[in-house]
N, C-alpha and C positions, 0 to 999 in steps of 0.2 A: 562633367559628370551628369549633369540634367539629362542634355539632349542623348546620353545614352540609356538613361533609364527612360527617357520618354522614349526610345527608340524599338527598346528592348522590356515593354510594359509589362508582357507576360511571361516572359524569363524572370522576371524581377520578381513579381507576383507569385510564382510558380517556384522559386526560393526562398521565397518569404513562407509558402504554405510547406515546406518541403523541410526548410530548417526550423517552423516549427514545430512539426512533426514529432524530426530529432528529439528534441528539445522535452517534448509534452510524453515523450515515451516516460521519463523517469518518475513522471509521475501516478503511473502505473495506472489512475482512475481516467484519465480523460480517453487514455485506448480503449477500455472497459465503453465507456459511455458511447463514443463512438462506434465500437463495435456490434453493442446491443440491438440497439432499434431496426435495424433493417435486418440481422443475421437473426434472431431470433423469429422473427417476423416470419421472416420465410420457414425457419425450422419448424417454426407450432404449424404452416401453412399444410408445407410437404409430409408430414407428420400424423397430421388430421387425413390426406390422401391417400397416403398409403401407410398404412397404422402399425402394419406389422412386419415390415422393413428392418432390417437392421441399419444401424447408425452411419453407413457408409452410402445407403442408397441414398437417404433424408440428404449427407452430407454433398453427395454428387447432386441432386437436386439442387443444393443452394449454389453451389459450384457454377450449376447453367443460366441459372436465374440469375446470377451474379454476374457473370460475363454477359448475358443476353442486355442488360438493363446497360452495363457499362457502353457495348456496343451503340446501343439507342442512342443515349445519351450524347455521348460522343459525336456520332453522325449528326445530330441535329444540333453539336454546340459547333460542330465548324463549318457546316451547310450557313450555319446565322451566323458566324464570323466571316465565314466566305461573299455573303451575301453583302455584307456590313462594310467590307473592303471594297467588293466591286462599285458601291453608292458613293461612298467617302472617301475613301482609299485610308481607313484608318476602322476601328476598330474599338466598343466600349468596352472601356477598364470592368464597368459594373459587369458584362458578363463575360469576362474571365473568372472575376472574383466570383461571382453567382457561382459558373461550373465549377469551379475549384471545391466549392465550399461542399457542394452537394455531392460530389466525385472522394470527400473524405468519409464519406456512411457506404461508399461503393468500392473503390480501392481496396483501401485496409481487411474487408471481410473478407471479400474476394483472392487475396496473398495469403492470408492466412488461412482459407479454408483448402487452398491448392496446397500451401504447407502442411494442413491436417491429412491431408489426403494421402501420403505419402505410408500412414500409419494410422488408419481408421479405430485402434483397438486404442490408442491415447486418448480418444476422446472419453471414452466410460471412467476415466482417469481423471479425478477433479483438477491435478496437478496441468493437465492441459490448459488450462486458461493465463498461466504462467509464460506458454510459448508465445502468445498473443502480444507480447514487449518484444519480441523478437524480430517477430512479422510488422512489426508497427515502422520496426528502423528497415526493412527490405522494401516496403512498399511509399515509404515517402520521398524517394527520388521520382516515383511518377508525374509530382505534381511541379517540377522544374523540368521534366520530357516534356507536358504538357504545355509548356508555355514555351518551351522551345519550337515545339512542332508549330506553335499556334504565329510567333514570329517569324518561323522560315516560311509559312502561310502567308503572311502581310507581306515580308520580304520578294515573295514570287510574285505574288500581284501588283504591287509596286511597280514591279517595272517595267519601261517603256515596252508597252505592244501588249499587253495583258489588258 
């Protein structure tokens, strides 16, 4: 059982962050928290730029900026796990866990704002922040994607001729 979870670091990782997710939805406040700081952020941002938008432009704004930042992010956590593999041929736990951690204030806004999207007139709806428990259990399998992707990564370089 060790040598597969040493094997298999950020699958494990990445189910750990995925089932607690699950888990953390029912408590209705830690999705809330999570979802504030960085969705809000961007709403006062794109809000303040274009003032007199309706609630669907502001919302496709955060939509871009959400995906644009996940994209970054991404590229430069597997560039440095890429990196990380070719030196070692292994890979530090700390920055899976890092990405994971900071990829929970990116994910989650980012599903659920593609979910708000679908019906921009829900939002002026206070009852919208309701769906937010919804989108919370759709987007925490990304974070067991993520560590699979991140071991079939280490798996490829591993082996002989890489």
């Amino acid at each position: 059982m060790q040598s597969i979870i040493k094997s298999y670091r950020a699958s494990f990782i990445g189910l750990i962050f995925s089932a607690s997710c699950f888990l953390l939805y029912y408590t209705f406040i830690v999705p809330l928290l999570i979802m504030l700081p960085l969705s809000l952020t961007l709403e006062s941002i794109l809000s303040g730029i274009f003032p007199y938008q309706d609630y669907s432009k502001t919302g496709q704004g955060v939509i871009i900026c959400l995906a644009i930042l996940f994209a970054i992010l991404s590229a430069i956590y597997f560039i440095r796990i890429y990196l990380q593999l070719a030196n070692t041929r292994s890979y530090k736990t700390t920055t899976v866990a890092l990405y994971m951690t900071v990829m929970l204030f990116v994910v989650h806004p980012l599903v659920f704002y593609i979910d708000l999207s679908e019906d921009w007139s829900r939002a002026g709806d206070g009852q919208f922040m309701l769906s937010l428990g919804d989108t919370f259990q759709l987007s925490s399998p990304a974070f067991l994607i993520i560590g699979m992707l991140t071991d079939g990564l280490a798996i490829y370089k591993r082996r002989p001729g890489r």
